[in-house]
PLY file of the C-alpha trace (Angstrom):
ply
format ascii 1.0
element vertex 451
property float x
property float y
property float z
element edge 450
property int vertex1
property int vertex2
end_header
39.40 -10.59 11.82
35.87 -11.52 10.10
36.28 -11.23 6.14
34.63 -12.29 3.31
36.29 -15.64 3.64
35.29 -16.33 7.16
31.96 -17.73 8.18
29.75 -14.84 9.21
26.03 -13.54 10.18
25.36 -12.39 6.79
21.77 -11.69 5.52
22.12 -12.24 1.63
18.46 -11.56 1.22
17.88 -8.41 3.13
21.46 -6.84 1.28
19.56 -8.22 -1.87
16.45 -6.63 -1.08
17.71 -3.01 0.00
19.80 -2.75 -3.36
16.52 -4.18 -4.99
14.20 -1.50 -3.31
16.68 1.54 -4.37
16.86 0.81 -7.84
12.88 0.61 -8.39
11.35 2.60 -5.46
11.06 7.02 -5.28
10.47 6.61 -2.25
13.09 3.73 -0.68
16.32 5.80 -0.91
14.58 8.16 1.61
13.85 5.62 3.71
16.76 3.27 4.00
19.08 6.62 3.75
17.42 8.15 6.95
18.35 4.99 8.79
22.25 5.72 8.37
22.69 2.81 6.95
26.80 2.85 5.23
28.07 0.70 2.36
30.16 -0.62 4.96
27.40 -2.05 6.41
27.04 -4.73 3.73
28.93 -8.41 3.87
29.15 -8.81 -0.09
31.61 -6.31 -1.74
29.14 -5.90 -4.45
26.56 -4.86 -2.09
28.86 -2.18 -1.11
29.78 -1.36 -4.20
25.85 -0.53 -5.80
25.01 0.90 -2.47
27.88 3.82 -2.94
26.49 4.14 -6.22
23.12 4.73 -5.09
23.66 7.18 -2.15
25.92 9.50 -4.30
23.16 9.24 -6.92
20.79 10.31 -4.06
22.82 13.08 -2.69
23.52 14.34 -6.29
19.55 14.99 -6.39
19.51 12.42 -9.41
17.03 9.45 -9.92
18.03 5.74 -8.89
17.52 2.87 -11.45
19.51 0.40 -12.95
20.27 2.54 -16.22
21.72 5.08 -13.59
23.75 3.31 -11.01
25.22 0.93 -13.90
26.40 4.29 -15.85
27.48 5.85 -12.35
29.87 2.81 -11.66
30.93 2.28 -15.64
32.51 5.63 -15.14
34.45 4.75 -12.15
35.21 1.33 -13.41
33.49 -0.69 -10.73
30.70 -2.25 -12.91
32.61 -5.40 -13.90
33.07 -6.14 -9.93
29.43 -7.09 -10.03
29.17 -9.04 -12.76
27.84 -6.58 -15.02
24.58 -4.81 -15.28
22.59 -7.70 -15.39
23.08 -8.58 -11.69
20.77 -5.16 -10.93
18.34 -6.10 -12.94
18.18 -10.06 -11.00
17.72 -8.12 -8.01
14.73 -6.68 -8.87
13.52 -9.34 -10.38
13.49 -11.21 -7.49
12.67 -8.40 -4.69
9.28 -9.16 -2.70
7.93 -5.54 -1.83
9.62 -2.15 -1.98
7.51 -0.94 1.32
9.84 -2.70 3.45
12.97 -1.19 2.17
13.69 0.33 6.03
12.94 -3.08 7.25
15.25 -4.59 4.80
17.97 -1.81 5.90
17.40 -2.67 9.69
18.41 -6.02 9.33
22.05 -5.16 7.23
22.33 -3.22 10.05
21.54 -5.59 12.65
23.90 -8.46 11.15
26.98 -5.48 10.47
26.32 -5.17 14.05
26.73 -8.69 15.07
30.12 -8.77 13.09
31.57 -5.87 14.59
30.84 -7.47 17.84
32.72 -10.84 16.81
35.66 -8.25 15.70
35.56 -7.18 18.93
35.20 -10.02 20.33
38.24 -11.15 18.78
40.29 -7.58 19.67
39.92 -8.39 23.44
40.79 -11.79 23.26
43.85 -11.11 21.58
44.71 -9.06 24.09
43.03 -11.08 27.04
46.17 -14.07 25.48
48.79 -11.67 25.61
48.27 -10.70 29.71
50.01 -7.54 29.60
51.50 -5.51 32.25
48.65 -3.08 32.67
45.02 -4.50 32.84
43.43 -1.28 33.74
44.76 0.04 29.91
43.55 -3.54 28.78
39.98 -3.15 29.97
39.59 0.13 29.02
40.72 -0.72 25.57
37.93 -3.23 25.75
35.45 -0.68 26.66
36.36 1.88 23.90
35.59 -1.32 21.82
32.21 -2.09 22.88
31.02 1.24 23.05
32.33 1.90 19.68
30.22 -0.94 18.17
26.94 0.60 20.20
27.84 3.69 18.66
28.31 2.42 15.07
24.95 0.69 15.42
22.11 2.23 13.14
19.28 3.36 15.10
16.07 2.03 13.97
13.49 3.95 15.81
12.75 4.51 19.39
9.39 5.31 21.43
8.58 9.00 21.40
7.53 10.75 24.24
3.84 11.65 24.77
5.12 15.38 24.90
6.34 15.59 21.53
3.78 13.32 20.47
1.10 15.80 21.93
2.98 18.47 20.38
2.57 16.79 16.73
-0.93 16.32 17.21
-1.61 20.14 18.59
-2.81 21.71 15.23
-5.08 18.67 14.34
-6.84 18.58 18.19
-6.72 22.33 18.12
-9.17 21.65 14.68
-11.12 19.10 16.27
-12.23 21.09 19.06
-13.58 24.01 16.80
-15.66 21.28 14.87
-16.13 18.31 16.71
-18.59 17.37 14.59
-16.14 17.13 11.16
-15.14 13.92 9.73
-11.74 12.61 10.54
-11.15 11.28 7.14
-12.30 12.13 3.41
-15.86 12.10 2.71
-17.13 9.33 0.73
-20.38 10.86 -0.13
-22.30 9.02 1.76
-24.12 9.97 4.50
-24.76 6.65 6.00
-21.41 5.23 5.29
-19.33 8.97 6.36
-21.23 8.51 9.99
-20.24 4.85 10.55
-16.34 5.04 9.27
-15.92 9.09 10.25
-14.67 9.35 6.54
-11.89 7.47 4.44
-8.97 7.87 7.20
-5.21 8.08 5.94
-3.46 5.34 7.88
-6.22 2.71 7.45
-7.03 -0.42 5.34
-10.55 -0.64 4.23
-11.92 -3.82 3.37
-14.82 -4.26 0.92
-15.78 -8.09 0.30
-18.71 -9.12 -2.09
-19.52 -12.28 -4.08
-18.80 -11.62 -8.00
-21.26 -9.58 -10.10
-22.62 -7.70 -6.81
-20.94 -4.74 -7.27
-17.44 -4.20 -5.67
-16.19 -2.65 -8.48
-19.34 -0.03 -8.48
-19.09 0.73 -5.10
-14.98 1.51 -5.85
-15.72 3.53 -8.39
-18.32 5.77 -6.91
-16.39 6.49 -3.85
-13.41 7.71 -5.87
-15.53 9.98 -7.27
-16.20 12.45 -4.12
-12.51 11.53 -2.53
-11.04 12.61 -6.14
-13.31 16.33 -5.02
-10.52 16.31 -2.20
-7.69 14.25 -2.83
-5.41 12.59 -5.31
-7.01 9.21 -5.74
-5.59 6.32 -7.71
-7.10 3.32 -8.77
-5.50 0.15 -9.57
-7.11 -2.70 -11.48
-6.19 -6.03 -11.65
-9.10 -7.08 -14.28
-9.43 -3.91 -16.38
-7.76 -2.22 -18.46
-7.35 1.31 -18.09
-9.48 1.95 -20.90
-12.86 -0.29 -19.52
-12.02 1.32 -16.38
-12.25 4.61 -18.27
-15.40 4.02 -19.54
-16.98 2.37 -16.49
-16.16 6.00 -14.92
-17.42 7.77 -17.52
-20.66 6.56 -18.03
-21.46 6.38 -14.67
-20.30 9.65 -13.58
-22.93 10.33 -16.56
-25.51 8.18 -15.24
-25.77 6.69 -18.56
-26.88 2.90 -19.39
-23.38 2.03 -21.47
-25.45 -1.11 -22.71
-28.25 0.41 -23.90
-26.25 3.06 -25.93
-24.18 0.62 -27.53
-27.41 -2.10 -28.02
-29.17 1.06 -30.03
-25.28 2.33 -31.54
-26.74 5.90 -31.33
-26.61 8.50 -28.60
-29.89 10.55 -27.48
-28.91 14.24 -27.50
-29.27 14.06 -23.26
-27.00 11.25 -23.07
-24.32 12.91 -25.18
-24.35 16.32 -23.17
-23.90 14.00 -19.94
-21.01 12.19 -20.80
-19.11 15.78 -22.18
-19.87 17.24 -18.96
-18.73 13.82 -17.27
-15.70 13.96 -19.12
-15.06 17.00 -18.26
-15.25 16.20 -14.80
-12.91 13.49 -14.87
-10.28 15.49 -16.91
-10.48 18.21 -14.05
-9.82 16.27 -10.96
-7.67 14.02 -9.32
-8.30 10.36 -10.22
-5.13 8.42 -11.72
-6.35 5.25 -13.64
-3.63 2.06 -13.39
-3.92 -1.50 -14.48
-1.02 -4.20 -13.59
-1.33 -7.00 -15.99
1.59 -9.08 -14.32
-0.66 -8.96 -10.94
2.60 -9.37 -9.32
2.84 -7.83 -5.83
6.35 -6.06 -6.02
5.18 -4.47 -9.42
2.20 -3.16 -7.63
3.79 -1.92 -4.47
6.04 0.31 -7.06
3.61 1.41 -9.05
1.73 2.63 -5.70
5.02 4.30 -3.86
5.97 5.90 -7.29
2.45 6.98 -7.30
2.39 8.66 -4.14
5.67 10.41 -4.73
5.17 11.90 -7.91
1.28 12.48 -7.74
0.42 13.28 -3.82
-1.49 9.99 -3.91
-3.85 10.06 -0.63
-6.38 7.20 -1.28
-5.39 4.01 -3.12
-7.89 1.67 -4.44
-6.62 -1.75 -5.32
-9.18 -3.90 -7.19
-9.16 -6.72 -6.09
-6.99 -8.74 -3.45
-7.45 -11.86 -4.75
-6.08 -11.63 -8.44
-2.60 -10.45 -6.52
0.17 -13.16 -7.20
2.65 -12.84 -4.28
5.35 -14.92 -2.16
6.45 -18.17 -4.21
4.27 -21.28 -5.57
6.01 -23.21 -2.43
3.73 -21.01 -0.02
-0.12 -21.55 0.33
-2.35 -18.81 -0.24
-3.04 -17.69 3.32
0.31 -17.16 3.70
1.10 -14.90 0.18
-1.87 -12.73 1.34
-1.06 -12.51 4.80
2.48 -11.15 3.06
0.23 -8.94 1.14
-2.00 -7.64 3.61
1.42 -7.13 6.02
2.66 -4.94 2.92
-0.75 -2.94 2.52
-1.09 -1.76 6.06
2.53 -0.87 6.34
2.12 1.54 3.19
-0.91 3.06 4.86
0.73 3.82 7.52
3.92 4.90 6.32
2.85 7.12 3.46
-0.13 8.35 5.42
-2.61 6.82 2.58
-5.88 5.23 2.93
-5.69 1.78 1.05
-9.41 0.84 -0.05
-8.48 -3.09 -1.12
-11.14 -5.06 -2.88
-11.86 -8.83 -2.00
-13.89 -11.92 -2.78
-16.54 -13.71 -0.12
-16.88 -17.36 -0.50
-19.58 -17.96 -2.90
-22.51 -18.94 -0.46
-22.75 -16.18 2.40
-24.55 -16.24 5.43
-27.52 -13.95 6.24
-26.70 -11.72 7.55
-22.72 -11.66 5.94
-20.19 -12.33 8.76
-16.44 -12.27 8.76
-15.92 -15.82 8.11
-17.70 -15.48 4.70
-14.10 -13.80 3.49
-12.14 -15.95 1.33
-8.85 -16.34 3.46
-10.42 -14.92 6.03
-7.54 -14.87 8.51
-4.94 -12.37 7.44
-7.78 -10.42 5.72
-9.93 -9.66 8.99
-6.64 -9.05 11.19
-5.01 -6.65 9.38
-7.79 -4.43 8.36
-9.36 -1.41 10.18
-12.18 -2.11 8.32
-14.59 -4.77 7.10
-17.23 -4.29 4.74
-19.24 -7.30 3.07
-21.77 -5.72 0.32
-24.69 -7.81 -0.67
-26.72 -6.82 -3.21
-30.68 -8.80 -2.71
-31.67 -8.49 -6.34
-28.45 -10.74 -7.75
-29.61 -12.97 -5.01
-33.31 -13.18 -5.82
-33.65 -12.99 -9.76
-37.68 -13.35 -9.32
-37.86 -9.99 -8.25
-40.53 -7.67 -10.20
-39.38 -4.79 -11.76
-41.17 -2.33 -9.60
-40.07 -3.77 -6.54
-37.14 -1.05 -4.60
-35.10 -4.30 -3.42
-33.83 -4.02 -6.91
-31.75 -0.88 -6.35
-30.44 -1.70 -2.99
-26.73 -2.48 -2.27
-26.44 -3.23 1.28
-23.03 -2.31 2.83
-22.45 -4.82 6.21
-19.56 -2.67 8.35
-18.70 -6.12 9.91
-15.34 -4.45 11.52
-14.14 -0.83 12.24
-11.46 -0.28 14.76
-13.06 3.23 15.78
-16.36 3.46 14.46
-19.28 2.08 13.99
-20.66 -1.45 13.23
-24.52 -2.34 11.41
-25.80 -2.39 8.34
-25.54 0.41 5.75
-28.24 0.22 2.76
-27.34 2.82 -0.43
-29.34 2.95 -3.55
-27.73 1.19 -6.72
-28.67 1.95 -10.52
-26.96 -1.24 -12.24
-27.32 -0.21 -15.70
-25.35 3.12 -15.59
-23.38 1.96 -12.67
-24.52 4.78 -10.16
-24.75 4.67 -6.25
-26.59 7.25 -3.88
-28.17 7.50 -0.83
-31.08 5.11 0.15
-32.82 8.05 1.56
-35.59 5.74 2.87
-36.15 3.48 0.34
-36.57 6.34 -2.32
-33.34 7.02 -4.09
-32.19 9.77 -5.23
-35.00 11.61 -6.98
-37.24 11.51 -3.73
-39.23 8.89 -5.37
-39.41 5.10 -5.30
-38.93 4.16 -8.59
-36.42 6.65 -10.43
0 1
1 2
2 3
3 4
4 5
5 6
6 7
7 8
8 9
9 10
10 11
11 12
12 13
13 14
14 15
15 16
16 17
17 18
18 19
19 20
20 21
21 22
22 23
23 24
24 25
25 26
26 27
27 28
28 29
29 30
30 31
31 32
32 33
33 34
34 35
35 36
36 37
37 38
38 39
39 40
40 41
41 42
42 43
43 44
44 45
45 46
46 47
47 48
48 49
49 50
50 51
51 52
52 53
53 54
54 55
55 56
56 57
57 58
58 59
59 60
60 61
61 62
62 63
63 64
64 65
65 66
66 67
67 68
68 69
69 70
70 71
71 72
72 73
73 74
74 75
75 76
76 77
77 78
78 79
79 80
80 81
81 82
82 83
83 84
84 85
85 86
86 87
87 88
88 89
89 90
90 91
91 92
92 93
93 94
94 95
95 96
96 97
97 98
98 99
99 100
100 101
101 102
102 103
103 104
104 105
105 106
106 107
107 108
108 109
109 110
110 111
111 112
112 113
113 114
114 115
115 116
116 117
117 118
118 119
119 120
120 121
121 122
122 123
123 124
124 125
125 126
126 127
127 128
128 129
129 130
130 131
131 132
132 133
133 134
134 135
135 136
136 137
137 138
138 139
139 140
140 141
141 142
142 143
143 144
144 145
145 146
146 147
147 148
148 149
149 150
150 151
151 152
152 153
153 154
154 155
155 156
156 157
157 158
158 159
159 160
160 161
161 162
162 163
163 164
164 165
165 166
166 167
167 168
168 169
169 170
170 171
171 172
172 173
173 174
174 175
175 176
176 177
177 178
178 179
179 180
180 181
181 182
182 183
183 184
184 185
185 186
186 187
187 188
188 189
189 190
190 191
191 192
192 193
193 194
194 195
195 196
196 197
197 198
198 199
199 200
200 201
201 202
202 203
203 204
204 205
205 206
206 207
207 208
208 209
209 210
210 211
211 212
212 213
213 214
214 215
215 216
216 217
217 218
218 219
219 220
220 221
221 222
222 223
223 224
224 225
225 226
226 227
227 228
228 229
229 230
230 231
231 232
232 233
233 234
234 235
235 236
236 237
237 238
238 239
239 240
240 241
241 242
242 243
243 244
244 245
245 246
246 247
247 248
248 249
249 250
250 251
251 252
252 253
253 254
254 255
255 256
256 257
257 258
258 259
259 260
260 261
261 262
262 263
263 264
264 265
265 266
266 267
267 268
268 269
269 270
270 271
271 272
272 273
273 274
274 275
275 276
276 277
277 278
278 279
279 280
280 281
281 282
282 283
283 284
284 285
285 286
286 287
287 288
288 289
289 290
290 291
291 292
292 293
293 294
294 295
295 296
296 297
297 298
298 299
299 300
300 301
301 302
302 303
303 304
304 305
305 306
306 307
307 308
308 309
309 310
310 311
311 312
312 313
313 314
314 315
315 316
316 317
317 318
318 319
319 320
320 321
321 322
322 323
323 324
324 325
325 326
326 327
327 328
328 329
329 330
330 331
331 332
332 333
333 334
334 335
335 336
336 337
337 338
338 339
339 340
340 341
341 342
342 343
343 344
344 345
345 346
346 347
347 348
348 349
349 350
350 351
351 352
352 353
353 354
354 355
355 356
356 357
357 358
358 359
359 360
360 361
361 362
362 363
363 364
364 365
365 366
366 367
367 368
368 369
369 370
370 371
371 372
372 373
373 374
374 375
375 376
376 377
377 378
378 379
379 380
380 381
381 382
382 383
383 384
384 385
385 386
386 387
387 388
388 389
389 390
390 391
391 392
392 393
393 394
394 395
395 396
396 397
397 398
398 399
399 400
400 401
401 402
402 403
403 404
404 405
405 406
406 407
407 408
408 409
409 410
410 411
411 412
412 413
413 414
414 415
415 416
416 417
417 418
418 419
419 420
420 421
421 422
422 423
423 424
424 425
425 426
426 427
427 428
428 429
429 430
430 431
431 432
432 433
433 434
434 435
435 436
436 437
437 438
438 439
439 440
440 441
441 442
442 443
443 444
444 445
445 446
446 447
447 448
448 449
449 450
């Protein structure tokens, strides 16, 4: 029989990585639970061990961590057999992503599988040697066998019919034909930019590239401000602090000139009633502020699942892609982003989030932007349901006069959308407080040219 001691499929990583995902994921024990997945299912006896302790955890309604599942096994006296506490916390330390905690489950699964066929395997040999009297009983013991391992095997998802797929979608088409005309996604609150992408879709990866100082940032910032109107919206920074990210919100959701205020170190009366009623704003609505220091992947994937469990996160901006420190310092960088990029769209779609994901072009684009202008272009373009390069003329052109309305225009490049449209998008941009509207011809958002 296949034990510990006998050379096995045995998938130390993936048991690793599901133990990993349980202890620092809300939303992982769902996932790898609904699979079916047993303790038995593990190789390692200390895999099987921390797994028990996690699904009685889970069905006791009580939270997974280490700090749990280490008490939960100190009271049953099964803590020494792995090594202590500190083994739990190398697991975690080590774990890639969180999002992939079914996939991780899938392939325990897959390898417990294998072994129960070799145990098999080995069943009906035995008895194959031993040529009984009755070969009928023998073969049918061999059956029973074989369907017993097909039966113990976990399912991990099958195709769904279009019936009950049709039936899923009724209330949503039922919706669309009473307003045709509505966007599919969240509004961004921009005209322009609404009728090319049909709104901020949950599901999708949205791409926005620009060269530094242009304004990726700005642009983030201003969308979350009419998606926060609708949905929970968080925004994760990579180069902020939650406090400068604060205050970039503020002040522009004030359409005050920061600079100018602190360059004087007085406020005009205006200015102070517009950031109290901007305050106000942001206090009232849905926009979660997050900086990750590390910029370590599998810190940010749990800080974005244990966002969307405990906070109904529907949009998550991640600012940007290429401060994200992923895979190991063995791999190049197109493959730690293709990693990342994997990671993103499978959250989108499995948490039914939009993922609005930040990026660096190289630092001479073409005119007009194309895809090749993204850094790592590869894994960037492929993945994403949408492309956007912004280019801003006036941090091109520094010669500019003052008067001139190429100063205020941010032009948005939809290079990719997967079912939308394609062109170029202009919207007006105020740099000193940070704002974005409408181009409305050239005229901003007072009517006239120069606001």
């Amino acid at each position: 029989m296949v034990n510990e001691h006998t050379a096995a499929p045995y998938p130390r990583e993936a048991e690793d990585s599901v133990i990993a995902s349980l202890l620092v994921s809300d939303y992982a024990p769902r996932d790898v639970f609904a699979t079916g997945l047993e303790a038995s299912d593990f190789w390692q006896a200390k895999h099987q061990i921390a797994y028990a302790a996690c699904k009685r955890l889970f069905e006791a309604g009580r939270p997974i961590n280490g700090v749990s599942v280490a008490d939960d096994l100190h009271t049953r006296g099964e803590l020494d057999a792995l090594g202590g506490s500190g083994w739990l916390l190398e697991l975690t330390t080590d774990l890639p992503t969180a999002v992939a905690a079914a996939d991780y489950a899938g392939i325990v699964a897959r390898y417990a599988g294998f072994r129960r066929l070799l145990e098999a395997g080995q069943t009906i040999g035995q008895r194959g040697w031993q040529a009984g009297p009755d070969f009928e009983a023998a073969l049918a013991e061999a059956e029973a066998l074989l369907r017993g391992v097909r039966e113990k095997a976990v399912a991990l998802g099958k195709p769904r019919h279009i019936a009950d797929v049709v039936a899923e979608g009724a209330e949503r088409l039922a919706a669309w034909k009473a307003n045709p005309g509505k966007l599919a996604g969240f509004r961004t609150g921009f005209a322009a930019l609404d009728y090319a992408l049909n709104g901020i879709e949950p599901g999708r990866v949205i791409m926005a590239a620009a060269r530094t100082s242009v304004g990726k940032s700005m642009f983030a910032i201003n969308l979350a401000f009419p998606l926060a109107e609708a949905v929970p919206v968080l925004y994760l920074s990579l180069e902020m602090t939650r406090d400068q990210l604060k205050n970039r919100a503020l002040f522009a959701k004030a359409v005050v000139n920061r600079r100018a205020v602190q360059t004087r170190g007085y406020l005009y009366p205006d200015e102070s009633e517009a950031l109290d009623r901007a305050e106000g704003w942001l206090m009232g609505h849905a926009l979660w502020l997050e900086d990750e220091s590390s910029h370590r992947w599998g810190a940010i994937v749990g800080c974005i699942e244990n966002a969307i469990a405990r906070d109904g996160i529907r949009v998550v901006i991640i600012d940007h892609l290429d401060l994200i420190a992923a895979g190991n310092n063995r791999e190049n960088r197109h493959a730690q982003l293709s990693e990342v990029m994997a990671d993103i769209k499978a959250l989108a779609l499995k948490r039914d989030v939009a993922m609005l994901v930040l990026s660096q072009v190289k630092r001479t684009i073409n005119d007009p932007p194309t895809l090749d202008d993204l850094r790592e272009s590869g894994s960037k373009e492929e993945t994403a349901d949408i492309v956007a390069v912004l280019d801003r003329p006036a941090a091109r052109h520094k010669d500019l006069p003052a008067e001139a309305t190429l100063r205020h225009q941010l032009d948005v490049h939809v290079l990719k959308n997967r079912d939308g449209e394609t062109g170029h998008f202009p919207l007006w941009i105020d740099v000193p407080t940070q704002r974005l509207w409408d181009w409305n011809d050239g005229k901003g958002p007072n009517g006239t040219a120069h606001p």
